[in-house]
C-alpha positions, 0 to 999 in steps of 0.5 A: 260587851256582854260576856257569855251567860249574862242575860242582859238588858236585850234578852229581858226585852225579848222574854217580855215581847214574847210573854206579851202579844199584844207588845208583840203585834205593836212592835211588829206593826211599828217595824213592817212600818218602818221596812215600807217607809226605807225599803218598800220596792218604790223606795230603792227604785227611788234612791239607787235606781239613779245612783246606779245608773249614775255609776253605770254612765261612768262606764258608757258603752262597757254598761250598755254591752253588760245590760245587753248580755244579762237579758 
């Protein structure tokens, strides 16, 4: 744990990253890559769609009265 005032390891980092666009466009490249690799829409259609509608068939008709009510 860092104390307040000490600059530590992850704020030299960040200087450097700002004092560098080209590290910059690199690293916001690398993390846009990895957002649309976990978090792209087709993603968590993909993964929690199912997992949803697993949870949601656990409750039958009570789901099917709350889909109908939020349109």
């Amino acid at each position: 744990m860092q104390h307040p005032g000490e600059a530590g390891p992850a704020v030299a980092r960040a200087a450097k990253l700002l004092e560098d666009p080209e590290q910059w466009r690199d690293s916001a490249e690398r993390n846009y890559e990895i957002g649309r690799r976990h978090f792209s829409f087709a993603v968590v259609r993909e993964r929690f769609l199912p997992l949803i509608a697993s949870v949601a068939s656990c409750y039958g008709d009570e789901a099917a009265a709350m889909r109908a009510s939020s349109r």
